[in-house]
C-alpha positions in Angstrom: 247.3 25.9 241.1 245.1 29.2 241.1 247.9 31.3 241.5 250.0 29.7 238.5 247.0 30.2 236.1 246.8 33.8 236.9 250.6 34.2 236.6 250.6 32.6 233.4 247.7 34.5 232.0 249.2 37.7 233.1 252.3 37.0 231.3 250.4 36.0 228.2 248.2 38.9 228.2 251.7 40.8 229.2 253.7 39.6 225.7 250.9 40.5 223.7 250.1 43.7 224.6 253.8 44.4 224.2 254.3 42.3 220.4 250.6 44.2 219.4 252.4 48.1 220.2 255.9 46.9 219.1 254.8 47.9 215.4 253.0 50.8 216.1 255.8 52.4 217.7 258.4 51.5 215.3 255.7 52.9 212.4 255.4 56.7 214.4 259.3 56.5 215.0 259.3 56.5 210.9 256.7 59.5 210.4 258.4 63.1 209.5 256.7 66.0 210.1 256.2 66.7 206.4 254.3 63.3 206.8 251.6 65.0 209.6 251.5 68.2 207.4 250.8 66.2 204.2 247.9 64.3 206.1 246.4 68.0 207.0 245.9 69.1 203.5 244.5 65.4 202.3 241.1 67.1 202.5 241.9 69.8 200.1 243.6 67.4 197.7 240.2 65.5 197.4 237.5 68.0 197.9 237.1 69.3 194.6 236.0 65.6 193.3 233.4 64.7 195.9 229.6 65.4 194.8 226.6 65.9 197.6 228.8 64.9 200.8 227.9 66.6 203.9 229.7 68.5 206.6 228.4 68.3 209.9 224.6 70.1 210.4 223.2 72.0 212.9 220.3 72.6 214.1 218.2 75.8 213.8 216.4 77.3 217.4 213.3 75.6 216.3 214.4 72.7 217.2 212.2 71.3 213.8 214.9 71.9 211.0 218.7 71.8 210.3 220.7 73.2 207.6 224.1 71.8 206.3 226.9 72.6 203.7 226.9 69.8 200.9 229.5 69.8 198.3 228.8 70.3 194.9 231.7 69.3 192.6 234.4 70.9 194.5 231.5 74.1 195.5 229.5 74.0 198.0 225.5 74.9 199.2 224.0 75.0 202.5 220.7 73.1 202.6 217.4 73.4 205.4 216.4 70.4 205.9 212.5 70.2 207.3 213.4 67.1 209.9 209.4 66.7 210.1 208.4 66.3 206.4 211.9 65.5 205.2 211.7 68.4 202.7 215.2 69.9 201.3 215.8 73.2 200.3 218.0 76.0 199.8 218.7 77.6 203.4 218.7 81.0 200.7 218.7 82.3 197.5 223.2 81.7 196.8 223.1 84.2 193.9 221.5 87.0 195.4 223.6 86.3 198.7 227.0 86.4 196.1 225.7 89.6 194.4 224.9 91.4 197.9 228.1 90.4 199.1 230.4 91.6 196.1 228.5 94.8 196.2 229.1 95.6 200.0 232.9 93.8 199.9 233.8 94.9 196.1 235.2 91.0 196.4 233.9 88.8 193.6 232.2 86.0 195.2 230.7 83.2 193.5 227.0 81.8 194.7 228.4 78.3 194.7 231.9 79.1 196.9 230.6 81.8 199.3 233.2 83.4 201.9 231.7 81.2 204.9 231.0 77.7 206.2 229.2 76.1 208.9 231.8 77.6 211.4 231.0 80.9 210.8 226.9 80.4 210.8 226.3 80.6 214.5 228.2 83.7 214.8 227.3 85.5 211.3 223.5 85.2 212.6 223.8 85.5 216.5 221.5 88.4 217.7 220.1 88.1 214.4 215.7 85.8 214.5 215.7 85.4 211.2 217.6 85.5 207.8 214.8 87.8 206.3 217.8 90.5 205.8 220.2 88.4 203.6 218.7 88.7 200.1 216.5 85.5 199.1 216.4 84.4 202.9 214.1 81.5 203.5 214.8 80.4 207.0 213.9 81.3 210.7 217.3 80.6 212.4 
């Protein structure tokens, strides 16, 4: 009788697992390619209408802090964040960084859509203890 019970839930457990990816496989059989390269650029679509929405932070060697890239209609700031006190600020000044950088690049950057994200932080400031050279710098990083 033991035996039959386990068949029977085997075969049960069996059919279902099979009826539950039936749909799924017959829905990815259906997706193009323009379908996975449409999906890519969803971000982009909708990015310029999202206000204060985070992108992932990091922390700074202090181990005290962390600074992360907020939207701002479409722009974006990056924001230190004292984890202690709860204190937000500017990580630095984003005009004086634009107007330093469009002198040195003859590029016309704009304070609140700088060249760089939070990709690019660890390695713009590796080697570097603090931000004290970037015009308006604030933080210890």
């Amino acid at each position: 009788m033991y035996k039959f019970g386990v068949l029977t839930l085997a075969l049960l457990v069996q059919q279902g697992s099979t009826a539950a990816s039936a749909p799924t496989d017959s829905v990815a059989n259906q997706l193009q390619l323009s379908d996975y390269k449409r999906a890519l650029t969803i971000g982009d679509q909708y990015a310029k209408l999202t206000i204060n929405v985070p992108d992932v932070p990091f922390w700074r060697a202090d181990g005290e802090s962390f600074v992360y890239r907020r939207t701002t209609k479409g722009k974006h700031q990056f924001i230190l964040v004292n984890a202690a006190t709860g204190t937000k600020q500017p990580v630095f000044d984003h005009t004086r960084l634009a107007a330093a950088l469009n002198r040195a690049s003859h590029k016309d950057y704009k304070a609140d859509n700088l060249p760089f994200d939070r990709s690019s932080w660890p390695k713009m400031l590796a080697g570097s203890p603090s931000t004290s050279g970037i015009p308006g710098g604030a933080a210890t990083l």
